[in-house]
N, CA, C and O of each residue as an XYZ file, in Angstrom:
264
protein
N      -5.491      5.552     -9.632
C      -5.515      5.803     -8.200
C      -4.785      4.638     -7.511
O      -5.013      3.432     -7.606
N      -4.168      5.068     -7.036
C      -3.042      3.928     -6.019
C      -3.588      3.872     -5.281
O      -2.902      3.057     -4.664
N      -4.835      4.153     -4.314
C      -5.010      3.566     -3.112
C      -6.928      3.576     -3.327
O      -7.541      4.472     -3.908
N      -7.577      2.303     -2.667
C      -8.443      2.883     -3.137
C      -9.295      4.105     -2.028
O      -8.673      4.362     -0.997
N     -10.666      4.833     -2.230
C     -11.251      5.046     -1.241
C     -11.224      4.994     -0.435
O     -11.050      3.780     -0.329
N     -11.265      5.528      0.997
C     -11.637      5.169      2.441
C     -13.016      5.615      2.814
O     -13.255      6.470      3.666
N     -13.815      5.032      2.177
C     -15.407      5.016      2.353
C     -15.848      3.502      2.983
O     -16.824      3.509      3.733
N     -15.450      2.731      2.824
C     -15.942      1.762      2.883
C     -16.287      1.489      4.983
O     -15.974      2.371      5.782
N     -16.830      0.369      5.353
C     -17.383      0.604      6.508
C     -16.063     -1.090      6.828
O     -15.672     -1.955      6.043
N     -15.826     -0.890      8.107
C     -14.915     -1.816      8.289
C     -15.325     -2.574      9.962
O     -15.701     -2.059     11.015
N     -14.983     -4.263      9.491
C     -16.090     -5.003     10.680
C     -14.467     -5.749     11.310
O     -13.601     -6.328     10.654
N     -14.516     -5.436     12.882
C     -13.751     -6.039     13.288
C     -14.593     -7.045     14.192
O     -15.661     -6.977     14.802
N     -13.492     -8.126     13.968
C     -14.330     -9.670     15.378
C     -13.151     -9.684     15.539
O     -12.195     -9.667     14.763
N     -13.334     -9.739     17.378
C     -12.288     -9.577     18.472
C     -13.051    -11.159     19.079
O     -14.216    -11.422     19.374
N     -11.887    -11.930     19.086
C     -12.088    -13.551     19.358
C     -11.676    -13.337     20.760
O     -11.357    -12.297     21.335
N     -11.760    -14.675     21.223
C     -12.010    -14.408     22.887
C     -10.340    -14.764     23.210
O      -9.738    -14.192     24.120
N      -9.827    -15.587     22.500
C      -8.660    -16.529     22.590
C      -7.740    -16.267     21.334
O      -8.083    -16.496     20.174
N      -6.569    -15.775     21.716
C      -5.838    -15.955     20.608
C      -5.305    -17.292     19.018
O      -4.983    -18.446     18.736
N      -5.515    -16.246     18.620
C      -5.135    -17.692     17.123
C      -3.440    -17.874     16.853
O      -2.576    -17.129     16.389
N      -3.444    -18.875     17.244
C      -1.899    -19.077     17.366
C      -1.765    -19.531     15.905
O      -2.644    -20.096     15.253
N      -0.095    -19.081     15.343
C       0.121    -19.568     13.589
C       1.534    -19.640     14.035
O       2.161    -19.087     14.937
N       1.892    -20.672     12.928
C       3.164    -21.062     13.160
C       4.296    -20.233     11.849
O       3.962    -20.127     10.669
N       5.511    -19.777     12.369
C       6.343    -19.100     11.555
C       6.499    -19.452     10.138
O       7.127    -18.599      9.511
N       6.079    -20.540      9.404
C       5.681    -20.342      8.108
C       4.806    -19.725      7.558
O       5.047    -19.155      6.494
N       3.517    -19.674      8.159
C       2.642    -18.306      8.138
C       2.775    -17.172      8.207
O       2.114    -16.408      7.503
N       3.822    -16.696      9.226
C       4.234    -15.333      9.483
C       5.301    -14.843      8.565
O       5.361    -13.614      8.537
N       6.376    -15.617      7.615
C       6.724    -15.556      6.470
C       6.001    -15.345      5.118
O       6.258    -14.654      4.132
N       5.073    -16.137      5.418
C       4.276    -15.866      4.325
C       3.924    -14.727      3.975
O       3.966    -14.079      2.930
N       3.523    -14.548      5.130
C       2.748    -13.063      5.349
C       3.166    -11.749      5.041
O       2.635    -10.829      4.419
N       4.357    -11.894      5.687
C       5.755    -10.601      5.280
C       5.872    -10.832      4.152
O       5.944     -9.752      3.567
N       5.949    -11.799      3.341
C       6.655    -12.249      2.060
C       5.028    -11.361      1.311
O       5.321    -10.868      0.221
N       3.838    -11.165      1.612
C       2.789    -10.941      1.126
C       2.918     -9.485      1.130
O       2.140     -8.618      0.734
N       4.006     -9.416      1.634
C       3.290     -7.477      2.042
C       4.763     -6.927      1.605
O       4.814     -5.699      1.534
N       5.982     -7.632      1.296
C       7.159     -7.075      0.947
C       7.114     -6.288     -0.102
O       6.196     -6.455     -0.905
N       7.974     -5.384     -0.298
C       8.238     -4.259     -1.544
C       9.002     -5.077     -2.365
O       9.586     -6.056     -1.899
N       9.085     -4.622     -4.138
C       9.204     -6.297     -4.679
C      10.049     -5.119     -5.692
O       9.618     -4.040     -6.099
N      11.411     -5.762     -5.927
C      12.235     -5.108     -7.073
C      11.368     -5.889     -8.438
O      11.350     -7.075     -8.766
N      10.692     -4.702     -9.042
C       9.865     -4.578    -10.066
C      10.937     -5.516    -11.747
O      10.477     -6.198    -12.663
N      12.291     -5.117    -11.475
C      13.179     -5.868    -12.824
C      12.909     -6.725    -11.869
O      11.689     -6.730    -11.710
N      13.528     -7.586    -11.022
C      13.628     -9.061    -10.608
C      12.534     -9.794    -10.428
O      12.296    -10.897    -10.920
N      11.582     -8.880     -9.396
C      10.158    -10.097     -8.719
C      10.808    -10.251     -7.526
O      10.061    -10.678     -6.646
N      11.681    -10.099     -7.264
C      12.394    -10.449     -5.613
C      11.887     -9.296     -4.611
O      11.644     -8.151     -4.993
N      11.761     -9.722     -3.327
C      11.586     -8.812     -2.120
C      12.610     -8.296     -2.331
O      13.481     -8.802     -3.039
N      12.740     -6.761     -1.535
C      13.717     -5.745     -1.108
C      14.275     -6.089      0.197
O      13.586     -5.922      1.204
N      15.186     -6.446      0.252
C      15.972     -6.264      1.591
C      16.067     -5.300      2.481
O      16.937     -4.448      2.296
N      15.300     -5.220      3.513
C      15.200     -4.358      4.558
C      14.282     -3.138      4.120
O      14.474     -1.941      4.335
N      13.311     -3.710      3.499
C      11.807     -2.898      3.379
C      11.185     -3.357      4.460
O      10.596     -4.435      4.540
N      11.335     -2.367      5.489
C      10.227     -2.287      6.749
C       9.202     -1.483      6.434
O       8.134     -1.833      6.937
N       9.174     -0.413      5.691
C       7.864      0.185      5.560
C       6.980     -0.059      3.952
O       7.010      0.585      2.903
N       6.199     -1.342      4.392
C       5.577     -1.744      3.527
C       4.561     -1.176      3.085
O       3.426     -1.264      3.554
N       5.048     -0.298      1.765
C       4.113      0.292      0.983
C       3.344      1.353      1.724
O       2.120      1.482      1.717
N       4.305      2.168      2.428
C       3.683      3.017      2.971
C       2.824      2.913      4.207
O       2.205      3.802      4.792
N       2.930      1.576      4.481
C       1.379      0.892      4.988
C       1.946      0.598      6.431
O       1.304     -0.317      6.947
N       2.904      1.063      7.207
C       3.171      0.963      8.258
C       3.960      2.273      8.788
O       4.544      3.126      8.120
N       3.785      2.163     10.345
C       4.491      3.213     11.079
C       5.884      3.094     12.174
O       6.003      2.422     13.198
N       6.506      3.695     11.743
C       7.759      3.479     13.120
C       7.096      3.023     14.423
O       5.872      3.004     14.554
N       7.929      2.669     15.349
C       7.564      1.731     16.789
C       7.363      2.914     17.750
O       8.096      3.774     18.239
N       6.152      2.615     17.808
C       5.760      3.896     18.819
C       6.451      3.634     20.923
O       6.567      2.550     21.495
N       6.661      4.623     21.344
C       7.023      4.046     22.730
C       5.628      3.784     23.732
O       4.541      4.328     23.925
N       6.367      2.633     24.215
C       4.929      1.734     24.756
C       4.090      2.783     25.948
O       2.893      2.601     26.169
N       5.125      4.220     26.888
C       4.080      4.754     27.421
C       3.294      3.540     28.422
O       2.073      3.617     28.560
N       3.807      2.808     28.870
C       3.519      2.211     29.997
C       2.367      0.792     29.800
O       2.011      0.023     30.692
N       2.026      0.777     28.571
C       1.220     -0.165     27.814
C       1.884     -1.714     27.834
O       3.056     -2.011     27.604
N       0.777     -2.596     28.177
C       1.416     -3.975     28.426
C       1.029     -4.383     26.998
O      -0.021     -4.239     26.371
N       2.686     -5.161     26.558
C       2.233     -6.218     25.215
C       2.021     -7.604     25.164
O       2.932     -8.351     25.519
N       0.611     -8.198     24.649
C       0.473     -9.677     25.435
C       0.529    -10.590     24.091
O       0.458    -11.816     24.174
């Protein structure tokens, strides 16, 4: 099974103040979630949809981004 279950119960904490991280983190991060040429071990170049696990850019519809 490639994915597991969606049974499980899921806890979000919404902090009062944003957590600021600095762009080595946010590399990291992408680098954590990249699609990985299986002969090399290297990320894929211009894998935006990581593992299925994301969606095209929805239109904002009048929604503020903070």
């Amino acid at each position: 099974m490639p994915f597991p279950p969606c049974d499980e119960r899921t806890e979000y904490f919404v902090k009062s103040k944003p957590v600021e991280v600095g762009m080595s983190v946010i590399q990291l991060f992408r680098e954590s979630l990249a699609e990985v040429n299986p002969e090399t071990g290297n990320p894929i170049a211009g894998a935006h949809n990581v593992n299925g696990n994301s969606r095209s850019i929805q239109p904002l519809n009048g929604r503020e981004i903070r």
